[in-house]
N, C-alpha and C positions, 0 to 999 in steps of 0.2 A: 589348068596348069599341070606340067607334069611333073611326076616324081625325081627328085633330086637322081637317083639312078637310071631315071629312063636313055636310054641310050637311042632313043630313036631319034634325036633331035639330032640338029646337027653338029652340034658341039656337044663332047661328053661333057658330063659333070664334074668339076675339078674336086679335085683329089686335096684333103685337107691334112694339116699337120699342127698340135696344138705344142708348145715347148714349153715345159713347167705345168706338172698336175696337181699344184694344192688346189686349194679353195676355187678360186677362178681358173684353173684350167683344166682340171678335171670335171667341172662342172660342164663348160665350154667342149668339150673335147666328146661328153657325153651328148649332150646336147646336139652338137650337128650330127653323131651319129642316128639320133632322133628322125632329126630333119629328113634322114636319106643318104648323108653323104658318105666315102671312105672317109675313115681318120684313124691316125695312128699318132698316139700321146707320146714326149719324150721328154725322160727324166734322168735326173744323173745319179737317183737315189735307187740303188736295184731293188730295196724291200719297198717301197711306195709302187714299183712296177709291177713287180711280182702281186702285191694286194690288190693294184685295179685291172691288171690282166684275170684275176679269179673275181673279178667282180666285185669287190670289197672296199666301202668307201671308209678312209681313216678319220673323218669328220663327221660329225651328225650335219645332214642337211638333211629335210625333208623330200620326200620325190625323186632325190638322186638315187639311192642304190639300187630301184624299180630301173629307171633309167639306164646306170651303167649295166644291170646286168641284161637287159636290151639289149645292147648296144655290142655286148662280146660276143653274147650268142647268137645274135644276126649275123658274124663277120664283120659289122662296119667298123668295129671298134676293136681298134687292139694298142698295144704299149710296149715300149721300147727303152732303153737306153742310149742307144746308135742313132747318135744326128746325120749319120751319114746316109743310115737308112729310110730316115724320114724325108733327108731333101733328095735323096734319090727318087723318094714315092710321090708326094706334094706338090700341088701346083700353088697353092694356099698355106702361108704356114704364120699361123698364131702365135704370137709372142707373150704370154699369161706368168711372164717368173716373178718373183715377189720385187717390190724397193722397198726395204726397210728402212726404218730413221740409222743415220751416223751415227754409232758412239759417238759420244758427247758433242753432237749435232743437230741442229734441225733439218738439216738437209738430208734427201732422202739415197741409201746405195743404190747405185745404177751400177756394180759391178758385176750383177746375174743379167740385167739387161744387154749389157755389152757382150756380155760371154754369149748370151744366146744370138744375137745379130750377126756377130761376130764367127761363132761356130756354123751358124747358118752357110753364111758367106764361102764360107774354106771350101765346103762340101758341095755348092750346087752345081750341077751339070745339063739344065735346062733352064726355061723360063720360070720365073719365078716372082709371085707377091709376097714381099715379107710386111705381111699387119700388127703394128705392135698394138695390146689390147692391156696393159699395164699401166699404170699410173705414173706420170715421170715427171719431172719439173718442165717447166714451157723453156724449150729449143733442143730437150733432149734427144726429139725426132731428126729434128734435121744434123747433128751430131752425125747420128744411127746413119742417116743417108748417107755421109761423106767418107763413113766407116765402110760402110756396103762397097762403095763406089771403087776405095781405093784397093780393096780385097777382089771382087769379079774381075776377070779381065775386060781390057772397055771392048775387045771381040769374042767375048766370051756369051753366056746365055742372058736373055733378056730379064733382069731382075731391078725390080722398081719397089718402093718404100712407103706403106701409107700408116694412119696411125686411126685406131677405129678405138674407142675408150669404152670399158665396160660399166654398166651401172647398177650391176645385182648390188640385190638386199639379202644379206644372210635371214636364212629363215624364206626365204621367198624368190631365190638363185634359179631353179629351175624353170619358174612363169619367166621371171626377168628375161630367161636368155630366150626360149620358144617364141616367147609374144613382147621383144623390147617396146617399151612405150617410145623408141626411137633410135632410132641407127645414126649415128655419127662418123663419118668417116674424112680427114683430112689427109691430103698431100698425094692423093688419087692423081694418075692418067685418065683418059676415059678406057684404057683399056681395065685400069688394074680398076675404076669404077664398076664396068661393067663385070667382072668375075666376083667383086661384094654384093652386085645386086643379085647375081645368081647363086648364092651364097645365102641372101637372106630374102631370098624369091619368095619363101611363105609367107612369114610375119607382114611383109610387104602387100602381099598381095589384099591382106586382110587389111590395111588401111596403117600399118607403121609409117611414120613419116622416115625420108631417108634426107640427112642432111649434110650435105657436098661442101667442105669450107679447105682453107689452107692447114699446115701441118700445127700451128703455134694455138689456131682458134679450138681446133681439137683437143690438144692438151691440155689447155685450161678450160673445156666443158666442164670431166669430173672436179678438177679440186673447185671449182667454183661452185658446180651442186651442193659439192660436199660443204663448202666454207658456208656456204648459206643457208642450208640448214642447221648446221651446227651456232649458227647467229641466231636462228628461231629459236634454238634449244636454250640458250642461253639469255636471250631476252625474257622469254618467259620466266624461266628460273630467277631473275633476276627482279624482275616483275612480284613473284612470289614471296621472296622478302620482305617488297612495300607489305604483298596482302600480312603478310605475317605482322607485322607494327602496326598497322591499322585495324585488325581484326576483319579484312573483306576474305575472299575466298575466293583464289585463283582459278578452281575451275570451272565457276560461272563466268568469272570474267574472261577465260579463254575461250569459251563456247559461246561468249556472245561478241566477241573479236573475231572467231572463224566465220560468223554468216556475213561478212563482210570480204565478197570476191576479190578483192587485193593484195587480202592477210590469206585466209585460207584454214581450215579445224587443225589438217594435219602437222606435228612435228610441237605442236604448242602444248604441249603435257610438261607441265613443271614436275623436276622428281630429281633423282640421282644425278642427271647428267650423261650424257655420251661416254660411251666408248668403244670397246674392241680395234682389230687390225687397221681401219680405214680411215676412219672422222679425225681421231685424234695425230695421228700419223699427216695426212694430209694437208691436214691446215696447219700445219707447222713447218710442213715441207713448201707449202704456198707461202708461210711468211717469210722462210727464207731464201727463196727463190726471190722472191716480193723484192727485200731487202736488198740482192746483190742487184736487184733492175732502178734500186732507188726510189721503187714508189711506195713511201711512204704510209701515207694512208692506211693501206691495204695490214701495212705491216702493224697499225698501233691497235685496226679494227680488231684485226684474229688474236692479237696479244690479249688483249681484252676479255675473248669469244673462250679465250684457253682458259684464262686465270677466273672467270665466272664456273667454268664449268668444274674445274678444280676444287672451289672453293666449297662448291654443293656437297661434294665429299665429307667435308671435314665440318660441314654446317651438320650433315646426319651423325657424324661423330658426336656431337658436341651436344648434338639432343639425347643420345644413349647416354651418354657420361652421366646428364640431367636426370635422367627418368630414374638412375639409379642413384640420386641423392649427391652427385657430384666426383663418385668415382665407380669406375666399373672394374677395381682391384680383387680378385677371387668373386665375382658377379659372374652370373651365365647368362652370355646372350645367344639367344637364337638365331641366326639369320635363315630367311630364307632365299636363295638366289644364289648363284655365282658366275653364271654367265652375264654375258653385258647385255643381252636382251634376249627376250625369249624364242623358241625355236632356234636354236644353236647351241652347241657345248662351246663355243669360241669363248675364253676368259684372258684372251688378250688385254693390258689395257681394261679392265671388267672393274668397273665403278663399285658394283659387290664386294667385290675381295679385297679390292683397296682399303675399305669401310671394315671389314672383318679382320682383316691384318693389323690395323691400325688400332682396334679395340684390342685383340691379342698381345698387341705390344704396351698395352695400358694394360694390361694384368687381367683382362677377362679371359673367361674361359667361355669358348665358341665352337657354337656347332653348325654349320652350314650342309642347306641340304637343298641339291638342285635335280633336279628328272633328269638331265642331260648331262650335266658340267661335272660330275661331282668327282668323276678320273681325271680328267684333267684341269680342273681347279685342285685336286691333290697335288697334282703333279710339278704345278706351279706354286704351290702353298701349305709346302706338306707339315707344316706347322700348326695345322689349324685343325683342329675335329671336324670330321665331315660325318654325314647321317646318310641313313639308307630311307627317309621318309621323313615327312612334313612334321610328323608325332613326336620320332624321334630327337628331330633340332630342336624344338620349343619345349623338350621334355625335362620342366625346374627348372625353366628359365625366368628373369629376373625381367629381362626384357625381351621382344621379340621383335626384330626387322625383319619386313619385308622390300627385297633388293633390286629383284626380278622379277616383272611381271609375270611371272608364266600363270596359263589355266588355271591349273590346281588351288594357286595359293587364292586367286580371285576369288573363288568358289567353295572354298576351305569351310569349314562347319565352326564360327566361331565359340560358339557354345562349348562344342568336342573338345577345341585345342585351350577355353582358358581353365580347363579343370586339369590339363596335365600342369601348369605354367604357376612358378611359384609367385613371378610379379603378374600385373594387367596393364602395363603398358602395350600397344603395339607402335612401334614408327615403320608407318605405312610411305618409305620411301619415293614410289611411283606413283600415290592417289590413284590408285587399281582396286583397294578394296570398297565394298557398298560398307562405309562408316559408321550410319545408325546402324546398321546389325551388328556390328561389334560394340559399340558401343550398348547395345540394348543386352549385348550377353553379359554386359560385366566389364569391358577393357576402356579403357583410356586410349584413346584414338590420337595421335597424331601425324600428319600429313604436313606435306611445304607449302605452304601456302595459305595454309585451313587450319583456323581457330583450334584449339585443341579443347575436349566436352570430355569429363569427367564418368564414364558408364556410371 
């Protein structure tokens, strides 16, 4: 196979343009510079341009900032402001701008989407693929088409519309995009088909599947990955209650539900509940999408999928309250955690901070302490004590959460932390810690799901 730049073929390698550098497009944008190809990133924010043109990523993702700073110092990568510049250079141009929830909606803004298709359009003066790679309610693609259509002139350059849906994992963005476990692309020509497959000529060639549908079946790929895991997260969790009145233990009975190939191990960890930018955004955006197509169903299952994963929240609330006799008023709790899962500073939506706000506003006093989050869970919660180490948060504390799986805390010396710790509670939010050794240092262990044992 040859290299994304070999020119010896007989078709050059098209020339890429990603629109919108957060999360998903700078990742993306980085990424095909990887691969081999030209690309040039466009953003309407000059200080996000200025920082990915020196290389500098404003998110913690693992593997990317190795990646972008690749990608500048090869030439293949560089950053813009000017749409004009990019559909002037592009034969490929990726559509990665965010859809937030409405104020006071569950429907999702497509008003950066349209801006981007939309500025796309004013500006082309050749052929052109515009792929949108954003998450958008099912018919928002074909919309996009009818917007393009009436903007090009109909003898103007050849520009066609498909919808390719991305499916990174924060914390795991950069495998996701190199090596997808699957290329989705709807509302394809065989032309604009054949410049995605040369596009994602690698991944392919190693045995990715590529799968060709219409533009509607596309767009509800992701929110239906999404809605359906977020249905395992919450079945379980939900599940975890019974074990909790019964006295069984949820994650034996998870792990003997995973050796069963139709269920599956992954995404069945009872704990906090979902969240960040995507799951919870999505499947709300899915039930009201759901809602105005009148299928029902769909809309009563996610209602459900939301108000279970909600409630997890305020069930680990309601266990701190406990542990500290009923009120947690001038009580210090520890948390550990404030990202919504580990490897990410992302505290969108962050199940943690909900839990640590919510005690703060019951009158404890809170110290949270995350490896990654802990600027921007300030930033979003700047009412809350935040700690420069693990010692630090649990240090006189009454009680101690843990919120976020990350490493450290898994691995934590529990010995070490219950001699700084005025109570010996811990609520083990995630069931991430090994139990008996807390329990064997001295703490009172409790987990969702799992009996609680006295050290």
């Amino acid at each position: 196979m040859t290299d994304a730049t070999d020119t010896s073929t007989a078709a050059p390698a098209p020339r890429i343009s990603v629109v919108g550098t957060g999360y998903l497009g700078a990742t993306h944008a980085a990424a095909m510079a990887e691969l081999g190809f030209e690309v040039v990133g466009v953003d309407v924010d000059p200080a996000k341009v200025e920082a990915l043109s020196a290389g500098k990523v404003p998110f913690y993702e693992p593997g990317l900032p190795e990646l972008l700073v690749r990608g500048v110092e090869s030439g293949r990568l560089r950053f813009t402001t000017d749409l004009a510049e990019a559909a002037a250079f592009a034969d490929v141009h990726f559509v990665c701008v965010g859809t937030p929830q409405q104020p006071g909606s569950n429907g999702a803004d497509l008003r950066y989407v349209e801006a981007a298709f939309e500025g796309l359009a004013q500006h082309l003066t050749k052929d052109a693929l515009l792929v949108g790679k954003s998450t958008v309610p099912v018919g928002t693609a074909a919309l996009m088409a009818e917007r393009v259509r009436s903007i090009v002139p109909a003898d103007g350059p050849r520009v066609e519309l498909a919808w390719n849906p991305e499916f990174l994992r924060e914390g795991k963005a950069v495998q996701d995009t190199l090596a997808p476990d699957r290329v989705v692309v709807g509302g394809a020509s065989p032309w604009g088909e054949e410049l995605l497959r040369r596009v994602y000529a690698k991944p392919l060639a190693t045995g990715t599947p590529f799968i060709a549908t219409d533009l509607p079946t596309a767009e509800l790929v992701k929110v239906s990955a999404n809605a359906f895991l977020a249905t395992k997260i919450s079945f379980i969790n939900a599940i975890s209650q019974v074990c909790d009145k019964a006295g069984a233990d949820v994650t034996v009975l998870a792990d003997a539900l995973g050796h069963d190939v139709r269920i599956g191990r992954q995404f069945l960890n009872a704990g906090l509940g979902f969240g960040g930018g995507c799951l919870p955004k999505d499947i709300r955006a899915l039930m009201h999408r759901a809602g105005e197509l009148d299928a029902n169903w769909l809309v009563s299952l996610m209602q459900d999928v939301d108000e279970i994963n909600m409630w997890q929240r305020q069930r680990v609330v309601d266990m701190a309250v406990e542990a500290c006799g009923g009120s947690v008023l001038n009580r210090r709790v520890g948390v550990l955690g404030a990202a919504f899962k580990p490897d990410t500073d992302d505290v969108r939506d962050s199940p943690a901070l909900n839990v640590a706000a919510a005690l703060h506003l019951r009158g404890a006093q809170v110290v949270v302490f995350d490896p990654e989050a802990g600027e921007t869970g300030k930033r979003s919660f700047p009412a809350l004590g935040f700690g420069t180490s693990t010692e630090e948060a649990v240090q006189g504390a009454d009680v101690v959460l843990v919120l976020t799986e990350w490493p450290e805390f898994r691995t934590a010396d529990p010995v070490a932390l219950r001699a700084l710790t005025t109570g010996a509670t811990v609520i083990d939010a995630r069931n991430c810690l090994p139990a008996q050794a807390w329990r064997d240092a001295g703490w009172t262990y409790r987990g969702l799901g799992v009996a609680p044992v006295q050290g």
